[in-house]
N, C-alpha and C positions, 0 to 999 in steps of 0.2 A: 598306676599309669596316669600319664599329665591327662588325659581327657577325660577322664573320673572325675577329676579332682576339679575341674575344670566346669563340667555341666552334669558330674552327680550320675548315678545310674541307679535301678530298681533299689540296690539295697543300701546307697549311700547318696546322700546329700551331697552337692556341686558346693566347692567355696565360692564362686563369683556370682555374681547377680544381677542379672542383664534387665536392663529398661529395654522401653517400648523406642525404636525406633520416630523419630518427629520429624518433620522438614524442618528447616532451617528459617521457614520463612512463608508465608502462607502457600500453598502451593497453587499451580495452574492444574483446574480441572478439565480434561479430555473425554469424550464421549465415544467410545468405541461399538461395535455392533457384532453381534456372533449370530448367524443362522443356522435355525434349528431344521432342519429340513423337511422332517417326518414326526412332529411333534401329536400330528392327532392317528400317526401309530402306536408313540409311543405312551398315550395319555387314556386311549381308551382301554373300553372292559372286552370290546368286541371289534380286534380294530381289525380293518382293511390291508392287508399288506401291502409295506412301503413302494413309492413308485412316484415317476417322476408325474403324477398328475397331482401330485398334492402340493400347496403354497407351502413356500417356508414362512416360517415367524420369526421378524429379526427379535434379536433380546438386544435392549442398549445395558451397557453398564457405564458406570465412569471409573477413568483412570486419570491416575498422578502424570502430568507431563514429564517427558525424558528432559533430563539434565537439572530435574530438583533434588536438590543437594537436603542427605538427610542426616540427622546426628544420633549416635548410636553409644549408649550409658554403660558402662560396666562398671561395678564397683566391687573390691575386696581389701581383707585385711592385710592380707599380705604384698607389697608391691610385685617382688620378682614373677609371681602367680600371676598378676594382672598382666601385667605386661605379655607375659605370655598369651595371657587370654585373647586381649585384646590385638595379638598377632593373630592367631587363629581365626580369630571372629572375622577380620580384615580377610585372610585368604578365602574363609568360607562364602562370605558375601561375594565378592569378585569371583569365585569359581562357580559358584550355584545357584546367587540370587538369590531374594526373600520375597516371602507370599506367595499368593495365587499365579498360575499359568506362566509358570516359567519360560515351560517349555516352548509357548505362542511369544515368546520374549520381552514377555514383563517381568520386571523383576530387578533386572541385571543390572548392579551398579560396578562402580569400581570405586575404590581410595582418594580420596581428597588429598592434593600436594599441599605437603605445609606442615 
């Protein structure tokens, strides 16, 4: 099947060979916040059961700002296989996104025109 052959499974080796994802261009870093609501329920040996008198803990992380443009490597021996690949890779990114917390909607890019 084209997707074996593509990124390889348990008993066989993928012919193509994906690089690391890079921005195009240094990127803009964003600071985002997630609250953890009940962290000293969830942290202790003896906790309290959760409830709205406990402080949340923001956590910051940083994130890549929306609309940096990233470049994405594949390479193999054979062209008609790449090509292929590099179709599926395109659909897969644009359907699913890459990295952490997709689902919070990070992630999601789409195809570069051109």
């Amino acid at each position: 099947p084209l997707l074996i052959r593509i990124f390889g499974s348990q008993e066989q080796r993928g012919e193509i060979l994906f690089w690391d994802g890079l921005p195009e261009s240094w990127p803009v870093l964003d600071v985002d916040i997630t609250n953890v609501h009940y962290r000293d329920y969830y942290m202790s040996d003896a906790p309290q059961p959760p409830g709205d008198y406990m402080s949340p803990k923001p956590v910051y992380f940083l994130t890549v700002a929306s609309g940096t443009r990233f470049r994405f490597t594949l390479l193999a021996k054979r062209p008609d296989l790449l090509e292929q690949a590099v179709e599926c890779t395109k659909k897969a990114i644009e359907l699913l996104g890459v990295g952490a917390k997709t689902r919070a909607g990070y992630g999601g890019m789409s195809p570069a025109e051109g």
